[in-house]
N, C-alpha and C positions, 0 to 999 in steps of 0.2 A: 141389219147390215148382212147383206149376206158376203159366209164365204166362200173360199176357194178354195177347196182343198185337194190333195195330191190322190193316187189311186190304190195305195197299201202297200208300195214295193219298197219299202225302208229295209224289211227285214232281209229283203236278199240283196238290196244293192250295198249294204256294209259291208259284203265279201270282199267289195273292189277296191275296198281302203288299203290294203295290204301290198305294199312295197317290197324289197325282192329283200331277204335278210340282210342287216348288216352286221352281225353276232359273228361273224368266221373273217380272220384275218388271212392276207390281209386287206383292209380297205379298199373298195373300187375308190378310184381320184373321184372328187365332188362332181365337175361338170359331167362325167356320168349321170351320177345319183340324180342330179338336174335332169337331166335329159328322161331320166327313167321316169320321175316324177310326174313331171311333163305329159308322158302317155298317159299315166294314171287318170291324172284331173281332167286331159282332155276322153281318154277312155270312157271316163264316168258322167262327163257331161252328156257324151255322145248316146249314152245306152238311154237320157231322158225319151222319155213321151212324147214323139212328136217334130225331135233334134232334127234342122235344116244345118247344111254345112254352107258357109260362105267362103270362096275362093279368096287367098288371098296374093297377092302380087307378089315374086320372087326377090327382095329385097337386096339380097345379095349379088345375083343376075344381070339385075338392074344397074347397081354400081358398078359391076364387072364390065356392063356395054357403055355406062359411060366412063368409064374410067377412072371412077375417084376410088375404088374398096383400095384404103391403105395397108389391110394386110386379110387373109384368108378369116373366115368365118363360117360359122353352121348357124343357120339364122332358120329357125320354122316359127309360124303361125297359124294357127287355129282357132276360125269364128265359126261359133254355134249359138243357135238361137231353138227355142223352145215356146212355146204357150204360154209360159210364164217369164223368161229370162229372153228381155231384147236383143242380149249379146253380150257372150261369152267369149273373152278372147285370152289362148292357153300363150304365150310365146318361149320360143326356150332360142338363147344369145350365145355364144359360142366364138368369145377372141383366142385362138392359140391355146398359153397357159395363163394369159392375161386375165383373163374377168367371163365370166361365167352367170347368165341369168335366168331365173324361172320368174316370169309374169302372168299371173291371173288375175283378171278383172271383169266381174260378173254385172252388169246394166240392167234389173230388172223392165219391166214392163211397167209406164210413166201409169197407171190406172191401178197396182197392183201394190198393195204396204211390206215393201219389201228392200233391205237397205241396200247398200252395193258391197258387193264381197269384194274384198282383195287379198291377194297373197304374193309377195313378192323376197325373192331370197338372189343376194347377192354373193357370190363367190370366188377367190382365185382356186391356183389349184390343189392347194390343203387347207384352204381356213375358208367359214364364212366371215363374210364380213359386216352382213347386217340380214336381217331378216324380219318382215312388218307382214301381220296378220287383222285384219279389221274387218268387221261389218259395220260400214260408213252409215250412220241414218241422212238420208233427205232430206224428211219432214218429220212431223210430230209423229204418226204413224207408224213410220218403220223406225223409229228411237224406239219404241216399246220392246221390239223383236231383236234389237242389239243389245239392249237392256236382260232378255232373256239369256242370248248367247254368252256375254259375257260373263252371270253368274252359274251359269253351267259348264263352262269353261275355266272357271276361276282359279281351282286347283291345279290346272295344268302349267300355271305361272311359273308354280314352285320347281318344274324340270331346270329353269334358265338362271341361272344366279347371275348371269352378265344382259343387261338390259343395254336400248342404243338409246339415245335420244332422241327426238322427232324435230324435223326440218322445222323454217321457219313457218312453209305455208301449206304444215299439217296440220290445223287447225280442222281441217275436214273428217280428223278421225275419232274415231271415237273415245270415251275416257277407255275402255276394254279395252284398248288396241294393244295387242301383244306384237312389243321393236326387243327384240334382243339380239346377240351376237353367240351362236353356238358354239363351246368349244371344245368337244370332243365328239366322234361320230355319231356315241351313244346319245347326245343332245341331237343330234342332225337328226335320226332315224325318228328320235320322236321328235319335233319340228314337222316333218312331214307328216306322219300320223295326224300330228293336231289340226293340220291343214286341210286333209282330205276327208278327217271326221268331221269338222268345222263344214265343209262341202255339203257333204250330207246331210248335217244340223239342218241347213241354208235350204236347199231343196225338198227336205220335208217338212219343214216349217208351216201349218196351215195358213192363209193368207187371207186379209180382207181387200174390200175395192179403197180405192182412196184417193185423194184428189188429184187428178193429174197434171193440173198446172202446177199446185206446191211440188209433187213429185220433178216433175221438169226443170222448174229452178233450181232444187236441191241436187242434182243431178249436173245442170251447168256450172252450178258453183263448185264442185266435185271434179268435174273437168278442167274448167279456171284453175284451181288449183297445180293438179296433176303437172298439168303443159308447164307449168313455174319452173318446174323439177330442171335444174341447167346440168346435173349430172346424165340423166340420160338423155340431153339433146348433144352433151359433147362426148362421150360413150357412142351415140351413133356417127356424130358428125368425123368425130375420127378413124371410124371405119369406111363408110360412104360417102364421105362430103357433105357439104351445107345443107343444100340440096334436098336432096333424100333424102335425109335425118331432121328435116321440117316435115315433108311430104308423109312419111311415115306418122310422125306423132301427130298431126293435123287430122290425115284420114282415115288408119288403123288404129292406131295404140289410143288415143283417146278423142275420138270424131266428136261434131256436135251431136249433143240427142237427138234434134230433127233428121241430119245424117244417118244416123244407127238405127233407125227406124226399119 
């Protein structure tokens, strides 16, 4: 079997893990910290091997000309794609003092054993309120490489003593999947640590080739699920309308595989 492996920049790109301090009071408000984050993962995606940027449609703009955005937003997107990763998409949400979101979700290449990263953190504007960390396996293949992360990760459980539950149809994630609820900054700061070292785990991970049609199904099954999610279609819908907050989750936030291509 041959593999696939990366070009030896691990050691310098762990610099770009570093988040700006949160040790000096007082606090920046959370949808900051979001927003800061944000640049990080997509900064660090950006610096891969090879990183193409995918334009993405003004989402906000968009409902501002037709007229549904119900109340103001900061809505950015970021698609990167790489040699390895089909598509990387950073998103950072932005209601008011309402609700506050960081979404990453990483699509390997359907040919490549490698599972789907996610990281997703929800927040008003002093508390999180849930926070879900996984690398999803597809197939047999990339189970073995979640299996890796999650007991290299294992001790870092022990920062969260408030854990969340998993939806009904998170059945797609893994038994590792770290769901907790942070709650004090000092968890926040490392929350994102774990996130962005977890990034780098993902990306230097050596890789073999591996089926791509299993890949593919385990991939749309992955998708199937996601689109279930009725909090974020009414989270968009009541900022944009109907509308647009199908149009979005349909063709950015989580497109078919053949799509993402």
């Amino acid at each position: 079997m041959r593999l696939l492996r990366r070009d030896g920049r691990l050691a310098r790109d762990r610099r770009v893990t570093a988040l700006p301090a949160l040790d000096r009071a007082p606090y920046p408000p959370l949808p900051l910290l979001l927003a800061r984050a944000a640049a990080c993962f997509a900064d660090r995606l950006a610096s891969e091997p090879g990183a193409q940027h995918h334009e993405v449609p003004d989402y906000a703009e968009l409902a501002r000309e037709a007229k549904t955005l119900a109340r103001p937003v900061r809505w950015t997107n970021r698609i990167i794609a790489t040699p390895r990763l089909r598509r990387a998409h950073v998103e950072r949400f932005e209601s008011g003092d309402q609700i506050a979101v960081l979404h990453v979700c990483i699509l390997p290449r359907p040919d490549i054993a490698l599972p789907v990263f996610g990281f997703d953190v929800v927040a008003g504007q002093n508390r999180v309120t849930g926070a879900f960390l996984d690398l999803s396996p597809v197939d047999a293949a990339s189970e073995a490489i979640t299996q890796r992360w999650a007991t290299s990760f294992a001790a870092d459980r022990a920062a969260f003593p408030e854990h969340r539950s998993l939806p009904d149809w998170g059945a797609i994630f893994s038994d590792g999947v770290i769901a907790v609820r942070p709650t004090s900054h000092r968890e926040v700061e490392t929350l994102f640590a774990l996130g962005l070292s977890s990034l780098d785990w993902y990306l230097a991970t050596p890789v073999a080739e591996t089926d791509r049609e299993a890949a593919l199904a385990g991939q749309r099954r992955y998708i199937d699920r996601q689109r279930r999610n009725e909090h974020t279609f009414r989270m968009l819908r009541g900022c944009g309308g109907d509308a647009l907050a199908r149009d979005f989750i349909d063709r950015w936030l989580f497109p078919d595989p053949e799509r993402a291509e």
